[in-house]
Backbone as a ProteinNet text record, in pm:
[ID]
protein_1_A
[PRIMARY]
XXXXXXXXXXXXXXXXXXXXXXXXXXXXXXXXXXXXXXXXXXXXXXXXXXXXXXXXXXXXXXXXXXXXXXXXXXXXXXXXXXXXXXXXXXXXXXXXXXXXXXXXXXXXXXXXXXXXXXXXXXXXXXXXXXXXXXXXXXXXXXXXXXXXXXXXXXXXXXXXXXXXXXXXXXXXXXXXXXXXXXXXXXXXXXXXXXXXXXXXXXXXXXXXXXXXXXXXXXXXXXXXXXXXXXXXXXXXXXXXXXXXXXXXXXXXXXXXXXXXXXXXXXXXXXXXXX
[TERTIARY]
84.7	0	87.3	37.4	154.7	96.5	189.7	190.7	105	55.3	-22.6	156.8	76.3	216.7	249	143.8	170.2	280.4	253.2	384	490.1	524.2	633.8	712.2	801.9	858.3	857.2	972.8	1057.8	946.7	855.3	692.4	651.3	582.6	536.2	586.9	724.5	797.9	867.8	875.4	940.8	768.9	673.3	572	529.9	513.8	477.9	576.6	695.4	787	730.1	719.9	722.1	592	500.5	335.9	358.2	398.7	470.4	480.6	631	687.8	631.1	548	462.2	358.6	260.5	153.7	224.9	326.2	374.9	423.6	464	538.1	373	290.6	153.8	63.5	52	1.7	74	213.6	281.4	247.3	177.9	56	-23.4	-84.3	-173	-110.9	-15.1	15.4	149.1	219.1	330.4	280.6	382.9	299.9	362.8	467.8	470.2	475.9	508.5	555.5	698	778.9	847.2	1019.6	970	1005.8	999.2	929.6	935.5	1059	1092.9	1222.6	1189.5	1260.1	1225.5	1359.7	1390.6	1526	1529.6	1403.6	1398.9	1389.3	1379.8	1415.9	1500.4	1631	1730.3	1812.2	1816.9	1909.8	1822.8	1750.1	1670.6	1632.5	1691	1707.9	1553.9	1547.8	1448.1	1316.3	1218.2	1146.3	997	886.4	751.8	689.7	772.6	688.5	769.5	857.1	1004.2	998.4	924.8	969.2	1089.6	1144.4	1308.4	1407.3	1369.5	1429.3	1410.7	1520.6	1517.4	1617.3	1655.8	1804.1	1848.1	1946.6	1994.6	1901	1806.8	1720.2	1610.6	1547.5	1471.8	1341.2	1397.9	1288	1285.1	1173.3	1110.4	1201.9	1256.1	1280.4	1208.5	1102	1034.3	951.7	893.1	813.8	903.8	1014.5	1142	1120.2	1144.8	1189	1089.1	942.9	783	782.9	837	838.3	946.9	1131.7	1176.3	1151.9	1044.4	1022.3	967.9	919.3	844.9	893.9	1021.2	1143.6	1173.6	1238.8	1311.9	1221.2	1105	1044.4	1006.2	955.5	926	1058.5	1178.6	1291.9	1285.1	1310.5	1287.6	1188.9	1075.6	959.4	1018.1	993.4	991.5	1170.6	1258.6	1409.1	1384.3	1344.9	1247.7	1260.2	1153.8	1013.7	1081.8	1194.1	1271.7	1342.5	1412.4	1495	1433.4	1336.7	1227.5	1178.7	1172.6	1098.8	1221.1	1340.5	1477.7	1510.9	1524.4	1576.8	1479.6	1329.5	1203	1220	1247	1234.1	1420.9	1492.8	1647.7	1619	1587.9	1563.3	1470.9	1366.2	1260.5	1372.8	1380.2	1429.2	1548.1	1644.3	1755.6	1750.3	1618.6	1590.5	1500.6	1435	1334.9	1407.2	1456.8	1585.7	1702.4	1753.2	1887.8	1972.7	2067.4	2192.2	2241.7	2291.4	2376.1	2278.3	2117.7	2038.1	2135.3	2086.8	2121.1	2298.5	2350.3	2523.5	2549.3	2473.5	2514.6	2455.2	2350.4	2267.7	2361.4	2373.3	2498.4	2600.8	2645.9	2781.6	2812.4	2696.6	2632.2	2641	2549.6	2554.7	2626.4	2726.7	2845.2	2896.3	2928.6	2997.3	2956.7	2845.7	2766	2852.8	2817.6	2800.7	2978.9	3083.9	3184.7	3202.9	3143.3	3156	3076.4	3151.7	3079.5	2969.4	2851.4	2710.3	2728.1	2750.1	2769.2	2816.7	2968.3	3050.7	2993.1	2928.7	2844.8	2796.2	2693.5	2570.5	2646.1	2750.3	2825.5	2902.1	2928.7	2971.6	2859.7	2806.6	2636.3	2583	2596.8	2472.9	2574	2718.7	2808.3	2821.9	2734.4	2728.8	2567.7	2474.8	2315.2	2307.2	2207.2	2141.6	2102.9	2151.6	2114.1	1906.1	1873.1	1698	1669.1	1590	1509.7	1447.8	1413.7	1384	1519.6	1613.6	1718.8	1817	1794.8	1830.8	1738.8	1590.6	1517	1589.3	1588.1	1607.1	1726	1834.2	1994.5	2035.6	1914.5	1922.5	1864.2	1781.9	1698.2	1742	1858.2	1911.5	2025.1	2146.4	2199.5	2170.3	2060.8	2035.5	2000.2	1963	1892.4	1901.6	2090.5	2160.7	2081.5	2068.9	2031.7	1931.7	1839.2	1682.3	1682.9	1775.8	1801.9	1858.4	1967.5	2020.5	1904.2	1779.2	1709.6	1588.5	1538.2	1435.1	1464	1629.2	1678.5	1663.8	1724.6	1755.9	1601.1	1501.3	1359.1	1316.8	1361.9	1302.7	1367.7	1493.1	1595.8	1514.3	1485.7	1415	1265.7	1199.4	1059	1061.3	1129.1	1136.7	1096	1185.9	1229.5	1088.1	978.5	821	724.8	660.1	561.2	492.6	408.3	282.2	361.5	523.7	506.4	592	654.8	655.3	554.8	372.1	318.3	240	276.7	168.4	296.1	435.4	490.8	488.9	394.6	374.5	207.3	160	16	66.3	188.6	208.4	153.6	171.2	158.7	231.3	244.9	349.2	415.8	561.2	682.2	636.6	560	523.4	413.4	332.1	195.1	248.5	377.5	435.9	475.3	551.1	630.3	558	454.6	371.8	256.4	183.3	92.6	131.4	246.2	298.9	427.4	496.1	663.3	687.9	600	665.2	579	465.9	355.2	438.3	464.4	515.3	671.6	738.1	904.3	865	741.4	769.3	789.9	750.5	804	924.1	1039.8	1215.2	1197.2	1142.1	1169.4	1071.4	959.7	903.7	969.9	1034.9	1175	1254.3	1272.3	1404.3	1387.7	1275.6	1175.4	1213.4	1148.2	1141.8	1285.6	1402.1	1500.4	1591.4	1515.7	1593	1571.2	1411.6	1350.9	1467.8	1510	1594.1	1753.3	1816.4	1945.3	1886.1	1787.1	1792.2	1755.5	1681.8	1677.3	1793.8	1904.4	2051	2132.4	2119.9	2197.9	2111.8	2004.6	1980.2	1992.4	2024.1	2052.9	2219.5	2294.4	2400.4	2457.2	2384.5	2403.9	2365.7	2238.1	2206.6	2294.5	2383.2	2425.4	2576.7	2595.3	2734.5	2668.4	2567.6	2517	2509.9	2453.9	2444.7	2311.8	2242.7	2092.5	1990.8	1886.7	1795.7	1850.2	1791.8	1867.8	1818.7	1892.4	1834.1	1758.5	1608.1	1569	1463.7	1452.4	1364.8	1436.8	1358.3	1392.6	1419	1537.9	1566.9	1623	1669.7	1670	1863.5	1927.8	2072.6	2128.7	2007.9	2103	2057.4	1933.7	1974.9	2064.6	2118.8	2229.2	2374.1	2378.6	2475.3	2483	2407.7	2307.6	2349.7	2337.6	2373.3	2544.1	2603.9	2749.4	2812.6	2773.7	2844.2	2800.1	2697	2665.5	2651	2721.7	2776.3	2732.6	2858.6	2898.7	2817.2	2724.1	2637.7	2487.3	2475.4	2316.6	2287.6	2356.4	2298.3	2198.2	2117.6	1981	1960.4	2024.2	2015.5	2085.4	2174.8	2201.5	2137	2093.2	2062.7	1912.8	1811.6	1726.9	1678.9	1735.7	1755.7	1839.6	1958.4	2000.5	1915	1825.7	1760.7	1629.9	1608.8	1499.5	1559.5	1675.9	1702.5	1742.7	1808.8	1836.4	1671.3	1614.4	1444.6	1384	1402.5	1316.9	1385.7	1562.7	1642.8	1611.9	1646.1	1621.8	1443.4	1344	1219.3	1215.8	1257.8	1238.5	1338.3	1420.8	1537.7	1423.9	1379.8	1313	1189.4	1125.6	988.2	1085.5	1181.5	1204.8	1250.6	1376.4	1389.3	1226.7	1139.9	1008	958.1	915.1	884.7	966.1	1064.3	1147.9	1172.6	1162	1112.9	978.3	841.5	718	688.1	783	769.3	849.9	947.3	1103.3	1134.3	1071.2	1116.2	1260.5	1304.9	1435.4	1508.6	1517.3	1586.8	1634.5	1580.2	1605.5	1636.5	1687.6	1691.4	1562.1	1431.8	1402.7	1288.1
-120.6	0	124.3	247	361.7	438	467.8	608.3	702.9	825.1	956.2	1053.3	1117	1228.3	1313.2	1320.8	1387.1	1308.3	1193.8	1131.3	1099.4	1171	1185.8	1307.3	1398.2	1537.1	1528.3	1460.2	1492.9	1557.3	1414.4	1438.5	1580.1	1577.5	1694.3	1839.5	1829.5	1961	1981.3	1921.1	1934	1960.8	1866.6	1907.9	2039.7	2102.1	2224.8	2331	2269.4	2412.8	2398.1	2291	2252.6	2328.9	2339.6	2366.7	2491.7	2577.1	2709.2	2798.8	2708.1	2803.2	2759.9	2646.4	2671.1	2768.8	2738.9	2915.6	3014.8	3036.8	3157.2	3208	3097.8	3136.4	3212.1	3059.1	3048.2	3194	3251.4	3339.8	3487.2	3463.5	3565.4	3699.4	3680.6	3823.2	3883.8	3803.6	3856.3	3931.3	3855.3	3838.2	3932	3991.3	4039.1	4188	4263.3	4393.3	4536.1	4469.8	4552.1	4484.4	4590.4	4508.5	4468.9	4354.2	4319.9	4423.3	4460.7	4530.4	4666	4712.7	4883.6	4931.7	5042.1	5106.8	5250.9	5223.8	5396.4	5413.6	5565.4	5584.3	5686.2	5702.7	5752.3	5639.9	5541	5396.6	5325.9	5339.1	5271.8	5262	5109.2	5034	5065.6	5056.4	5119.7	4982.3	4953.6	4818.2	4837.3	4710.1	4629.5	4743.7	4737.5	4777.7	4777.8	4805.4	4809	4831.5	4936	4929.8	4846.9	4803.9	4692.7	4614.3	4489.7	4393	4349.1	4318.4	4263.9	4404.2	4498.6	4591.2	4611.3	4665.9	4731	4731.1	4707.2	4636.5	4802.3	4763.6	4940.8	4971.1	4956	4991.6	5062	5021.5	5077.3	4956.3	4841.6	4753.9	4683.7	4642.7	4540.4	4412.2	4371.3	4249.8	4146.5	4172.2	4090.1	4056	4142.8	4120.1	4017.9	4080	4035.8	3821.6	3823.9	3719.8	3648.5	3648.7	3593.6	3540.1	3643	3625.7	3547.6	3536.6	3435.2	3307.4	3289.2	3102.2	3082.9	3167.8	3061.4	3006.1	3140.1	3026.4	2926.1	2957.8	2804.9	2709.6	2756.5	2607.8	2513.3	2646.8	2632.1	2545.2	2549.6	2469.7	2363.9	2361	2237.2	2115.9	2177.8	2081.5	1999.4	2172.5	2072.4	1965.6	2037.4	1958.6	1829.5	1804.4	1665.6	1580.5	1635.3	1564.3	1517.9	1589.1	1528.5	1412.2	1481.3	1356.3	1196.8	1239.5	1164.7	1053.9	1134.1	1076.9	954.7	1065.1	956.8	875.1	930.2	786.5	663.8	743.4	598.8	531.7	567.7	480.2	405.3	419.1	373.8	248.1	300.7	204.4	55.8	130.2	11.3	-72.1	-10	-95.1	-195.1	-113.1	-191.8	-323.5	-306.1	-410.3	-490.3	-488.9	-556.4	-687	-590.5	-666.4	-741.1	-680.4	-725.7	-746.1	-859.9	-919.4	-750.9	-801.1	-699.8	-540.5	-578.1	-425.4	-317.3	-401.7	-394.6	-333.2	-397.4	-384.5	-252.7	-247.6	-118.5	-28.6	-3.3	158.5	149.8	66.4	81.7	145.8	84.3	126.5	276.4	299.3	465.2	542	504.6	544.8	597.8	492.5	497.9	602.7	592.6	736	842.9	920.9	1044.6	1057.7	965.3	976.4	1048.7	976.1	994.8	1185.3	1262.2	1369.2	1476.4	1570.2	1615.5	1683.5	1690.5	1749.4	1873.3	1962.8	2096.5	2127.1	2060	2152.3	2143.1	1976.8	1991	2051.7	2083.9	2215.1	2340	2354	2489.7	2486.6	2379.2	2341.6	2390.9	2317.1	2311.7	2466.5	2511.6	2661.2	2775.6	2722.7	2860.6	2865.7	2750.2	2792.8	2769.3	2820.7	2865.7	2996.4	3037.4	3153.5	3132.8	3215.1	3170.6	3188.2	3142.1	3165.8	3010.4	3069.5	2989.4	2846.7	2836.4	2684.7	2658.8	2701	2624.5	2529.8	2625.2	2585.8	2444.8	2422.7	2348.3	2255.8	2226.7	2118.9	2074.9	2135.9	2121.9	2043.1	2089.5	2002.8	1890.8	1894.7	1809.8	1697.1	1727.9	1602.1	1532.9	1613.5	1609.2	1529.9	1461.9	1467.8	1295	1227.9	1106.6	1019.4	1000.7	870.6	818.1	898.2	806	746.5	795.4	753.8	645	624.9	493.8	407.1	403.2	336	279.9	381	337.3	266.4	251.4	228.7	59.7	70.1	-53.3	-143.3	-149	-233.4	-236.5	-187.6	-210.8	-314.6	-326.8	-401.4	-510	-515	-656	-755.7	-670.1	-719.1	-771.9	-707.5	-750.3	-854.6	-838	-980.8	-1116.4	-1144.8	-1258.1	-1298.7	-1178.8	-1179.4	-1270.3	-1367.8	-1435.2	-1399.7	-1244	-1198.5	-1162.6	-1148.9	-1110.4	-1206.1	-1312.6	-1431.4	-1536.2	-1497.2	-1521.6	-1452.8	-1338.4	-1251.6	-1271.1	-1307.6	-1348.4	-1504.4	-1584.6	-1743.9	-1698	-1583.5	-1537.4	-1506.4	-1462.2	-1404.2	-1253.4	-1172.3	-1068.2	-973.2	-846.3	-809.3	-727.3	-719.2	-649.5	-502.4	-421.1	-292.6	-309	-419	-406.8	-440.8	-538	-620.2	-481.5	-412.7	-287.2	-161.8	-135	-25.5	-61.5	-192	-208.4	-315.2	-343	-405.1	-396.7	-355.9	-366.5	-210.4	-101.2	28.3	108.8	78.3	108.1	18.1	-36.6	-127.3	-85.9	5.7	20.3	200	284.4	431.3	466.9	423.3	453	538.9	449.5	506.7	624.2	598.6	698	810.5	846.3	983.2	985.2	943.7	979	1101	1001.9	1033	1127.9	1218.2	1345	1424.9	1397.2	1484.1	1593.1	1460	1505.2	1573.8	1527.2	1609	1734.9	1767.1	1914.2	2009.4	1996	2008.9	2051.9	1963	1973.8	2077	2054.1	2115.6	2332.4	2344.2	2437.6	2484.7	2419.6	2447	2513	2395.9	2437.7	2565.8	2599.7	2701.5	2835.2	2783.1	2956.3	3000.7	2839.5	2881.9	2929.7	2885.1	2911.4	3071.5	3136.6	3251.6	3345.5	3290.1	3342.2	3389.9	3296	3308.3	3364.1	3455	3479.8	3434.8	3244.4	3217.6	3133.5	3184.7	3174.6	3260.8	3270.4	3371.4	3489.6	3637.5	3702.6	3832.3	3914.1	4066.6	4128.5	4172.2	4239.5	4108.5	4019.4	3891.1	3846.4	3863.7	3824.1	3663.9	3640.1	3498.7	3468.5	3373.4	3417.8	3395.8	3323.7	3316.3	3416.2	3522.7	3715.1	3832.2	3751.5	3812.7	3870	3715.2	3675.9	3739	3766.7	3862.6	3953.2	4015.7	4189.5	4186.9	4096.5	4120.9	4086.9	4013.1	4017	4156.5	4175.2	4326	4436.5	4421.5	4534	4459.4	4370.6	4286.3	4381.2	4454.7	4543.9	4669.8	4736.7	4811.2	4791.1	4651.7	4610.6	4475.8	4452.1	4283.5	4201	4244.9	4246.8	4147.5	4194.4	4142.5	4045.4	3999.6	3866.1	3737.2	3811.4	3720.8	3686.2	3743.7	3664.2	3548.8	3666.6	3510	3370.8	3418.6	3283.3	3208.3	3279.3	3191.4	3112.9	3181.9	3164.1	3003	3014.4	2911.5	2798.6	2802.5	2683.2	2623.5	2770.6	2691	2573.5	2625.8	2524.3	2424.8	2435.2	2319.3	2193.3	2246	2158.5	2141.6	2197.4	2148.2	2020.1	2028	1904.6	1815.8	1814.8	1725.9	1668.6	1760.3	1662.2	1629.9	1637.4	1578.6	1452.7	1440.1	1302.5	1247.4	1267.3	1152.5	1107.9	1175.7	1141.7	1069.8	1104.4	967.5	860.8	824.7	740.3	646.1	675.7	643.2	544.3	667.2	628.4	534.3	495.7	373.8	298.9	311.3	186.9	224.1	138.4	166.2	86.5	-55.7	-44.6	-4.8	154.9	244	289.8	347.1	403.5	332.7	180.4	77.7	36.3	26	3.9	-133.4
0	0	0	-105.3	-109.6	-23.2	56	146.1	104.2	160.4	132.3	98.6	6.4	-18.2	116.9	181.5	341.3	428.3	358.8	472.4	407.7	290.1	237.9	170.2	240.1	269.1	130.7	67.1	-21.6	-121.7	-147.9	-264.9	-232.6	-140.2	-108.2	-103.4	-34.7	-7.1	-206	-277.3	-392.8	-457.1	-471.9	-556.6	-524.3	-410.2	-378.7	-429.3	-467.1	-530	-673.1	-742.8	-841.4	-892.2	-812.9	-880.4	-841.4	-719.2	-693.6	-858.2	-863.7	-954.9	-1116.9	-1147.2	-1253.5	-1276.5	-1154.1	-1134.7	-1176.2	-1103.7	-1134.9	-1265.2	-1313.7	-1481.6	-1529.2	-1527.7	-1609.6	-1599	-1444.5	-1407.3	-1419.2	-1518.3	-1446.4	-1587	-1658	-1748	-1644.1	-1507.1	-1421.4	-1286.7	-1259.2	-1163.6	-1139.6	-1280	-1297.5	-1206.2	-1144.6	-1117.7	-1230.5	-1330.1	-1416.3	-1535.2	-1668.2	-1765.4	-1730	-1790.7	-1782.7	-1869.4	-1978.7	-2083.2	-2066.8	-1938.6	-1955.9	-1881.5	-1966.7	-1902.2	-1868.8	-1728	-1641.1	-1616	-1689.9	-1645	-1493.2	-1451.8	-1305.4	-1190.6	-1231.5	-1105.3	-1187.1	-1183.2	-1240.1	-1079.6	-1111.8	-986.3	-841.4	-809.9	-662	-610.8	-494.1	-436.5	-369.9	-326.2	-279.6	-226.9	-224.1	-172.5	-197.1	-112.8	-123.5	-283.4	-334.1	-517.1	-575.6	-576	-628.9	-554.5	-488.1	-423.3	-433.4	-549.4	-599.4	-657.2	-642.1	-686.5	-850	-886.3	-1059.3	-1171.5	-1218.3	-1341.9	-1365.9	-1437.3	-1518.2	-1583.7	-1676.6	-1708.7	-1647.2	-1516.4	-1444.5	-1457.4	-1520.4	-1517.9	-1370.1	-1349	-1226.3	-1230.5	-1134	-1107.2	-1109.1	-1021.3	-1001.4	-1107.1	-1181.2	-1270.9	-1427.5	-1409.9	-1539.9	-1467.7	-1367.5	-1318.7	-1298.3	-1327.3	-1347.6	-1493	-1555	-1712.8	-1791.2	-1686.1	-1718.4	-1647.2	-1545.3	-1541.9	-1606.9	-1709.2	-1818.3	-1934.2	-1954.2	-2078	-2000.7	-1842.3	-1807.9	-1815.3	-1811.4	-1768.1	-1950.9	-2037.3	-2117.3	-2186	-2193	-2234.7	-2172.6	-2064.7	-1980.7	-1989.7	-2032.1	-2085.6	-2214	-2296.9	-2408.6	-2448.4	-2399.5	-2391.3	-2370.3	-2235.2	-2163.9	-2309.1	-2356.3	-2397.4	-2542.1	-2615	-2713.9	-2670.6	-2535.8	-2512.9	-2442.7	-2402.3	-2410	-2521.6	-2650.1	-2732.9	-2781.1	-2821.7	-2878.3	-2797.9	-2666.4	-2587.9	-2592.2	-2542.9	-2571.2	-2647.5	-2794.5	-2930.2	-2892.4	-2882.2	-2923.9	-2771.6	-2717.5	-2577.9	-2609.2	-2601.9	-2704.4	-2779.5	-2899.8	-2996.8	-2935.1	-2875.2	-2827.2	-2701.8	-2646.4	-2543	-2574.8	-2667.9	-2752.5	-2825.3	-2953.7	-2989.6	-2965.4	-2888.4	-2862.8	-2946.4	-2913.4	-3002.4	-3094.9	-3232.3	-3300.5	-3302.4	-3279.6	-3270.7	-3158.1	-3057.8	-2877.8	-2894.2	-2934.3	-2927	-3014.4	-3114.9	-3192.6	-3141.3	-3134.5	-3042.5	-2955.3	-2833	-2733.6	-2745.6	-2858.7	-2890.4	-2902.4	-2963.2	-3030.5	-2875.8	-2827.3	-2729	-2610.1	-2545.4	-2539.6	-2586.8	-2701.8	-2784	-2754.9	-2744.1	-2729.3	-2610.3	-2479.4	-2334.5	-2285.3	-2403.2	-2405.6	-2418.6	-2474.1	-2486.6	-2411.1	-2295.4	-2220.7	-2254.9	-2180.2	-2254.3	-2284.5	-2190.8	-2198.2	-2271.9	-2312.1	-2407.7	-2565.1	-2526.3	-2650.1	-2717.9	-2602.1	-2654.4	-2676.8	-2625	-2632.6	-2778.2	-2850	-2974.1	-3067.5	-3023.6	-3147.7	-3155	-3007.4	-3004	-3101.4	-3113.3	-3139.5	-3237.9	-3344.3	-3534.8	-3526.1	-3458	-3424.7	-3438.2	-3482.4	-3419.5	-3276.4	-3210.4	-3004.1	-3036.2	-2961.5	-2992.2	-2871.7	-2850.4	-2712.4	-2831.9	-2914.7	-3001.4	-3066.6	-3135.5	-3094.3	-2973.4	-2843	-2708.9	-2671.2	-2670.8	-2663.5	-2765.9	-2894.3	-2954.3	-2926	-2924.9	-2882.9	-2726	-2634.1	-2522.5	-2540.6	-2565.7	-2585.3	-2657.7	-2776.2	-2904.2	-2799.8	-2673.1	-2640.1	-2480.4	-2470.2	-2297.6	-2339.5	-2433.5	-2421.4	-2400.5	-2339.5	-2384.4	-2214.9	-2158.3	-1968.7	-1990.9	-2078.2	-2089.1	-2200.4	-2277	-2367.5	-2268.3	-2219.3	-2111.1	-2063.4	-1949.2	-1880.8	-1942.8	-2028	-2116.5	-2135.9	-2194.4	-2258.3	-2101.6	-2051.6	-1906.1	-1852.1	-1878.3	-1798.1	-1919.5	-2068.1	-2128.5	-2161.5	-2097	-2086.7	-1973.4	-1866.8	-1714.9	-1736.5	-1842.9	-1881.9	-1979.4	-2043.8	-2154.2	-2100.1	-1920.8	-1912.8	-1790.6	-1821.5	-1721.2	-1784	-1681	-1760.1	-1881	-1826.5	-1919.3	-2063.3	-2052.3	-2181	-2259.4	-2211	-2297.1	-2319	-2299.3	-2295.6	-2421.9	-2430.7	-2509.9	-2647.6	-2618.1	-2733.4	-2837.6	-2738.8	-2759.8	-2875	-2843.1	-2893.8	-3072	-3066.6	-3214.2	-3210.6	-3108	-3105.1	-3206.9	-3257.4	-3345.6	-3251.3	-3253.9	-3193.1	-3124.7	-3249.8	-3240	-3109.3	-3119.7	-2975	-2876.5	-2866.3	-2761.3	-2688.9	-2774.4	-2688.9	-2632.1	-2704.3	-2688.4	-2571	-2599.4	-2531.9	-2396.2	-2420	-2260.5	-2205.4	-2273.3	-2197.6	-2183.7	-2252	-2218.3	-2095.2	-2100.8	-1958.6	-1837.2	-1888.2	-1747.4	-1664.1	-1795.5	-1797.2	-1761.8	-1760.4	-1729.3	-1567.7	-1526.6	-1357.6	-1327.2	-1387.9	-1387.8	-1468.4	-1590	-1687.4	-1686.4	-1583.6	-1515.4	-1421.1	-1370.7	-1245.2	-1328.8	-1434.1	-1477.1	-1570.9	-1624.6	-1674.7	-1563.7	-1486.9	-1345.4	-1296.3	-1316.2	-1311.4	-1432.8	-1502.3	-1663	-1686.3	-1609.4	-1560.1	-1514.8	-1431.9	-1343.5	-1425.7	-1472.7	-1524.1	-1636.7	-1761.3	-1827.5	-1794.4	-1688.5	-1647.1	-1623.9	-1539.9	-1567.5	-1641	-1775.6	-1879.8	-1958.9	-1952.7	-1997.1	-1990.4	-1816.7	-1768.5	-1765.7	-1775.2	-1779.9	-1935	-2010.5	-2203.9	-2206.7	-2129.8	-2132.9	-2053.7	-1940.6	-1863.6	-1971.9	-2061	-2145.4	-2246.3	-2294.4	-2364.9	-2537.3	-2519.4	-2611.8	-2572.5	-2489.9	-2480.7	-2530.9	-2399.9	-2444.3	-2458.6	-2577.4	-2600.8	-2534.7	-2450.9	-2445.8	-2540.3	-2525.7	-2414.7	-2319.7	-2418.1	-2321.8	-2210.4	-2117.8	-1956.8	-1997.3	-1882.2	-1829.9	-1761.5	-1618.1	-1521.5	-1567.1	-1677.5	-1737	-1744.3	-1830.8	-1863.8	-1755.3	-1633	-1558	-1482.5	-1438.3	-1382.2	-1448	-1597.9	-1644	-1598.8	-1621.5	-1592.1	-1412.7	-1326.4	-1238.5	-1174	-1231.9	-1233.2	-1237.6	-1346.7	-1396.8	-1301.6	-1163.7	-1118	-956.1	-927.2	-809.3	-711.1	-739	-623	-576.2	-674.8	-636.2	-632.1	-690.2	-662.3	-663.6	-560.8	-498.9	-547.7	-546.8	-593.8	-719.2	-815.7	-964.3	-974.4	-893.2	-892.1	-794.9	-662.8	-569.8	-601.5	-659	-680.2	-792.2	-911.7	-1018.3	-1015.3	-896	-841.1	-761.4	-652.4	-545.7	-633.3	-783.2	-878.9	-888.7	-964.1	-1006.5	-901.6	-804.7	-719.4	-643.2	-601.3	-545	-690.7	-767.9	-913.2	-896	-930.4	-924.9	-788.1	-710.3	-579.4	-547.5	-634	-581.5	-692.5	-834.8	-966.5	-903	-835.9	-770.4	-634.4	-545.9	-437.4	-482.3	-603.2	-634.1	-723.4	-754.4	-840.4	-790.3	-659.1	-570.7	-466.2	-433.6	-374.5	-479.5	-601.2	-686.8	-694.6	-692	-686.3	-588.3	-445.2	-323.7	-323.9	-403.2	-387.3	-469.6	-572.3	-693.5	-721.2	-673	-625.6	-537.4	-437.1	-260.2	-233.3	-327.5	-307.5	-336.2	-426.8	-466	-306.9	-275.1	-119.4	-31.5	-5.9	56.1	138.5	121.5	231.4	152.5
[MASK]
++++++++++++++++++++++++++++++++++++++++++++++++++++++++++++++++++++++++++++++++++++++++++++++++++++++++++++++++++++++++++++++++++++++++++++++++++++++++++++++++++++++++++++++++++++++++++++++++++++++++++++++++++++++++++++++++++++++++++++++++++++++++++++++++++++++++++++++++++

């Protein structure tokens, strides 16, 4: 019998950041208290306060409002990044644990290879003959993230092969395509919405750090990467512009990190030893 999410921190204390800082992207046309984009050169740099909750950039724009409007690129990359690497790893996984023998050994092999080359610098290869643009960044993470989710895909369908129901539904003359779709991949997503959950997470990362090197999102669109520029360069006289698009990004990071180890817990309890 599974636990209530109440009696489990990690679920709970991570889903509550998680649905947090989605409202907020989703809500943040309503909810913003300025435009994001307007420039006042009479509140330029004016730290924290009652009409500025987060204070104001060189421009004289809102923090707070700038920083509503970039969770919705991060998140918006993050989704859809996921959801490519998602799709390639699903299919190369399938195929390779389905198959096996010389299928299995060559995707591997492939695989292998990618894993061999650090991700980042990857993407930092790929983005620097791009136009920088928030759907390039999405597809580029996204082509670059899949090899864990092939890995994980393949090994849930090495482990299912050798299950009654489905050397059973293979004695039927089932075809390959229903075997995988309609029983070995419902049965193999558990790890691999873990492992979404957590891709959330890294890819929010690499986005802000690509924007932060300014080969992300591009000025004048808020994000919490060129915030974080914007606030380097003004360290020393306005705190401000760096410390909240950082606390932006580590609260998201560490809430998609404690909602995927709490799923992980709540759906492989001997993941966690117990």
């Amino acid at each position: 019998m599974k636990k209530s999410i109440l009696n489990q921190p990690l679920l709970f204390i991570g889903g509550s950041i998680v649905v947090f800082i989605a409202l907020s992207a989703l809500l943040a046309p309503l909810i913003a208290p300025y435009d994001p984009a307007m420039i006042n050169v009479r509140d330029i740099l004016l730290p924290p306060s009652w009409e500025h909750w987060c204070g104001t950039d060189t421009l004289g724009r809102d923090v707070l409002s700038r920083m509503l409007y970039g969770a919705r690129v991060s998140l918006a990359v993050g989704f859809v990044a996921v959801g490519i690497s998602l799709l390639v790893g699903i299919v190369l996984g399938s195929i390779a644990g389905h198959y096996g023998g010389s299928v299995d050994a060559s995707l591997m092999r492939v695989t292998d290879m990618v894993l061999c080359f650090p991700t980042f610098f990857l993407i930092l290869a790929v983005i620097a003959f791009l136009e920088p643009s928030i759907w390039n960044i999405m597809i580029v993470i996204g082509l670059t993230s899949w090899m864990g989710v092939t890995r994980l895909v393949r090994a849930e369908f090495l482990s299912l092969r050798k299950r009654e129901f489905i050397m059973a539904a293979e004695s039927l003359g089932i075809s390959s395509f229903q075997l995988i779709w309609r029983y070995m991949l419902p049965n193999a997503m558990g790890p691999v919405i873990v492992s979404a959950v957590l891709g959330v997470a890294g890819a929010v990362l690499v986005e802000s750090g690509l924007s932060f090197l300014g080969l992300g999102v591009q000025p004048p669109d808020p994000s919490w990467g060129n915030m974080l520029t914007e606030g380097k360069d003004n360290i020393q006289i306005a705190w401000w512009l760096s410390v909240y698009p950082g606390l932006a990004i580590l609260i998201t990071v560490l809430g998609y990190n404690l909602l995927g180890e709490g799923l992980r817990d709540r759906y492989d309890p001997k993941s966690s030893g117990r």
